[in-house]
Phi, psi and omega in degrees: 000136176285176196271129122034093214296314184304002184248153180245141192241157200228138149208202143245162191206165194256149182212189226280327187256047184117153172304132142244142195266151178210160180234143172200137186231147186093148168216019174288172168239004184265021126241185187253160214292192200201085172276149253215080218236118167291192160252182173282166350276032174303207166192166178323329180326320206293017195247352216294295177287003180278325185243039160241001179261336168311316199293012176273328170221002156204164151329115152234154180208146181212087199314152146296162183242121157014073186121349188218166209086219166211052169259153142321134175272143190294157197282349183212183217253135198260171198212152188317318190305297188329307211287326166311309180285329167325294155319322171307284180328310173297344189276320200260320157329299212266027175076246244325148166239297152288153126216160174261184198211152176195132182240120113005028207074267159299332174296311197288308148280356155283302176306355179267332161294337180272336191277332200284305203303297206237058200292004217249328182272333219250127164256276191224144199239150183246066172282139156260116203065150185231141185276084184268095207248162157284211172250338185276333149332273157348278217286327150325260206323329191303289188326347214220315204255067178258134183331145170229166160263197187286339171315301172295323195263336156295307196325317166279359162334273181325300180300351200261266162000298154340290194279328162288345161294314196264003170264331191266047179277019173240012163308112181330312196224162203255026183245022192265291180306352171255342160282335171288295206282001176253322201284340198263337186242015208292173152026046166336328170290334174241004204288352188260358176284337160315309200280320179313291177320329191275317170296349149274015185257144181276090225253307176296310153298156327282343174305292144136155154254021177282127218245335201246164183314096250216143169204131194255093178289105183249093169284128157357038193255185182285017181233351215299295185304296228252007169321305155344283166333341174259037156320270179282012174274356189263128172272301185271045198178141196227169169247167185243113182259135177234094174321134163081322164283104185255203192309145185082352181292293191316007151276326214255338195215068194264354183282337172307307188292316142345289152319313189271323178309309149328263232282002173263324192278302190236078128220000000 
């Protein structure tokens, strides 16, 4: 018997560096799909429950991004436009032609790179949070996400496992949350290129020059302050504030978020 449109299928696909792994729910057509971009050093997991209740009435699909997960990593170290394009090729790998997007943090600036890249695919695009920095911003955040070894990085185990309960809290349970935080220690060699990339992506210069419809979910998260700021940089777009709510609200309140997504994406 077949499964339920609405289960989630795990596959691959060939992309410019290498296989990418992806989760994917739904085969309706009566929207348009929805691809799907976590943040960094994550992986589609952060979507696993999110993207079957999408998958009830269109494609959703939600690749790994290059180097994280279990997709292939780029042969050097990428910079947002590379993760775009990347995705672009996969989107046109898996049959697709329009679709909309909702990014994640690092994800979020990719899907705003894909709409500026490739406006003939991207109808609206859905971030969650926006990184809008000074440069002495920038330059803080670079300092704080710098390579470690493996060494360093057994070491801090525990204490990081600490420190992901009280940032991913809004994860039901704490065995949700230790799949996000082991998924968080995966390619170890690469795993800090993604945060790199974001901090050289021009977050305010693409806001904007963005021609398509943008609607900015701002959770109670570690973006929290400065996500507000693409307000008036937006022609086509609003933020959304969402008060109490972090890391883990797509677990925790996911037919809500749902809700809003729908009603933003198909009207």
């Amino acid at each position: 018997m077949p499964a339920p449109i609405n289960v989630m299928r795990r596959g691959y696909a060939d992309g410019p560096f290498g296989q990418i792994h992806y989760r994917l729910s739904g085969d309706s057509a009566e929207h348009t799909p929805l691809l799907l971009l976590h943040p960094s050093p994550l992986s589609g997991v952060v979507w696993d429950g999110f993207i079957g209740e999408m998958g009830s009435d269109r494609i959703a699909v939600a690749p790994d991004t290059p180097g994280f997960g279990e997709s292939a990593p780029p042969p050097s170290e990428p910079e947002i436009s590379d993760y775009a394009k990347t995705m672009a090729a996969f989107v046109k790998e898996m049959g697709l032609s329009t679709i909309d997007i909702m990014g994640y943090h690092t994800g979020s600036l990719t899907a705003l790179e894909m709409a500026r890249l490739y406006p003939d695919m991207v109808g609206k695009v859905i971030m969650i949070s926006a990184t809008v920095f000074t440069e002495a911003e920038r330059d803080y955040f670079r300092a704080q996400y710098t390579p470690q070894t493996v060494d360093e990085k057994g070491e801090g185990l525990s204490e990081r496992w600490e420190f992901i309960k009280g940032f991913w809290r809004d994860e039901p349970d704490d065995a949700r949350r230790w799949q996000i935080f082991i998924e968080g220690q995966r390619n170890h060699s690469v795993m800090h290129w993604g945060h790199r990339a974001a901090f050289n992506f021009d977050m305010a210069g693409a806001l904007e020059a963005a021609e398509v419809p943008i609607l900015i979910l701002n959770p109670e998260d570690d973006l929290w302050t400065y996500t507000p700021r693409a307000a008036p940089l937006m022609k086509n777009g609003r933020v959304h504030d969402l008060p109490g709510w972090t890391h883990g609200f797509l677990d925790a309140h996911t037919t809500d978020v749902a809700k809003l997504v729908r009603e933003f994406l198909d009207t």
